[in-house]
N, C-alpha and C positions, 0 to 999 in steps of 0.2 A: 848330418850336421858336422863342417868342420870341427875337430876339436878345439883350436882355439875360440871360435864361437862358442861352444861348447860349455867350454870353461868358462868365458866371459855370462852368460845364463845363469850357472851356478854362483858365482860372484854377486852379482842383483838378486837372485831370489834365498842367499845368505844373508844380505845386508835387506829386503824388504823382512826379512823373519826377524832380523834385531829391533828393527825398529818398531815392528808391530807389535814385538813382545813389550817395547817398553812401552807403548801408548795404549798397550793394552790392560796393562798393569797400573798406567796414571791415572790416578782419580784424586780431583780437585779437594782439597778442604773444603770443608762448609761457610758458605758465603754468610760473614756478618758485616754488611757494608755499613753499616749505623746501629749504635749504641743502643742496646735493647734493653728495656727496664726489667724486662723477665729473664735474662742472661746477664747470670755472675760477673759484676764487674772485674776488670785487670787486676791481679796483683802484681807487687811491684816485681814478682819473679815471672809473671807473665811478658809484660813490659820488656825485662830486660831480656828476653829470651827473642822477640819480635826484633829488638834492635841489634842483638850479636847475629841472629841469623839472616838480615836485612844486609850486613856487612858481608856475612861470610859466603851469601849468595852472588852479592855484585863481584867479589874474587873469585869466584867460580866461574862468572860472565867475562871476565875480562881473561882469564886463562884460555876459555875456551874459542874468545873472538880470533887469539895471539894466535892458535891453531890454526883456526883454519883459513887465516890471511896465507900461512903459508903454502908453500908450491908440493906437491906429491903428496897430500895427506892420503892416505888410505881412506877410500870412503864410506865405509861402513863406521872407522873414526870420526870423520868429517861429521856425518849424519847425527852420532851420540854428540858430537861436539854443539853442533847447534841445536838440536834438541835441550840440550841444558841450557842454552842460552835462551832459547822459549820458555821454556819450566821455570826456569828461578826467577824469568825477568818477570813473569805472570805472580809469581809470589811475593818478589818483590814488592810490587805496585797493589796489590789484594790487604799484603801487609802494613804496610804507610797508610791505606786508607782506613783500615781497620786503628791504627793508632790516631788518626787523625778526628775518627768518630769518638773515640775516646778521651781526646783532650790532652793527647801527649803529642809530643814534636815529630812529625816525620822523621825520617833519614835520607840523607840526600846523598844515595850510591853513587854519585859520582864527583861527590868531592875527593878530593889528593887525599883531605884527611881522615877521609871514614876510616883508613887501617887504627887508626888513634882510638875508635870506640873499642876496638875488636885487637887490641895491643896489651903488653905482658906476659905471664909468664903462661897464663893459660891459653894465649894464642896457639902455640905450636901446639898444646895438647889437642886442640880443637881441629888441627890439620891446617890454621892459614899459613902461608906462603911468606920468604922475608921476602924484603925488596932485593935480597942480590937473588933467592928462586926465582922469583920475576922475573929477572934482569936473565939467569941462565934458561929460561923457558924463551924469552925474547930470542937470544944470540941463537938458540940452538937449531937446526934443519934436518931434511933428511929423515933416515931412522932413530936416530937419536935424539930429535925435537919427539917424535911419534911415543918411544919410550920412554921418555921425559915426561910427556905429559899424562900418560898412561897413568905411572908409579905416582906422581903428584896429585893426579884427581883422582885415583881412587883413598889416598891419605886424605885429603881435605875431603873428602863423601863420608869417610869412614869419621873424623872430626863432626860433621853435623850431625851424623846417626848418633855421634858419644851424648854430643849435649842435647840432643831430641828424646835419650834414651830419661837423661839427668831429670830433665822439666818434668814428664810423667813420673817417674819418681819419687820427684823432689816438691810436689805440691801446687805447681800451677793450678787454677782452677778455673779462667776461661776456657769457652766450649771453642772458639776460633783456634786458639792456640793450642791444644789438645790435638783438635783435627789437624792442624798444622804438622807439629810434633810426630803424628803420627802419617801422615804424609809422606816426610822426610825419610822416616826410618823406610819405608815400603820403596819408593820410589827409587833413594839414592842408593838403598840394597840390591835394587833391580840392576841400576847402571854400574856398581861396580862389577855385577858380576858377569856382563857382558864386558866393560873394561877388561875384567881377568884372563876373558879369553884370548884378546887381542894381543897380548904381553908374550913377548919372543920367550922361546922356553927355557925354563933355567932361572926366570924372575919370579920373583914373589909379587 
């Protein structure tokens, strides 16, 4: 076999190994599509914990779309990128219904002003993005859109893993939201640590 053919084999069965590790490693929350009288009602830190990470998912989704509109992504990137945009968008929408069986307001990820639920000073700790990282995730191409976005999603993964770690912690006691919680932490710890290997050497 030609070497560059060669090479190009080992390329694909790198990038089919990423991605099966991560879908091998996904497994869904526990489905509570309607409000069950034998399952712990919401508390109000359950609640709030479905609508920051409802926020902090659709900024992951729209990071990851900016990607891979662009030209030369690497595609083993490309692959994690939309992958995350499957994954969160499926929690997203599992999430709003689950609030919706419950009698509390959806969240509408794609209003301009969902950043305003997920805004303050605990924003950054949680990993979200201002609007001028946006804006320099927007402008940027090349290898330094790829390293750009590397170093930002794995800060915003490593943000949902903090507040995923807080809610178990800190006393949620729905069984949806628990299985959620602990979802997050398994899965987004999966994709940063494929992210970490993508990251030119010498980055953290």
């Amino acid at each position: 076999m030609p070497l560059r053919r060669l090479g190009a084999a080992i390329v694909l069965a790198a990038t089919a190994l990423t991605v099966g590790a991560l879908a091998l490693r996904h497994q869904q929350p526990p489905q509570q599509p309607v409000a069950d009288a034998s399952v712990a009602p919401p508390s109000g830190i359950d609640v709030h914990f479905a609508v920051m990470m409802i926020v902090h998912h659709a900024q992951a989704i729209q990071m990851s779309r900016a990607l891979v509109a662009k030209p030369g992504v690497p595609e083993r990137l490309r692959l994690i990128a939309e992958y995350i945009v499957h994954d969160q968008q499926r929690e997203i929408d599992e999430t709003n219904a689950w609030l919706t069986a419950w009698g509390e307001q959806p969240v509408d990820a794609t209003s301009p002003d969902r950043g305003r639920t997920h805004g303050g000073a605990g924003a950054a700790a949680h990993g979200m993005l201002t609007e001028a990282q946006l804006r320099e995730l927007d402008r940027a191409e090349g290898a330094k859109a790829t390293t750009l976005f590397l170093r930002l999603m794995i800060e915003h993964h490593q943000g949902a893993i903090t507040m995923s770690r807080s809610l178990l912690d800190g006393g949620g006691r729905n069984v949806y939201i628990h299985g959620l919680a602990k979802h997050v932490i398994r899965e987004q710890s999966a994709e940063n640590d494929a992210m970490r290997a993508l990251l030119p050497a010498g980055r953290p």
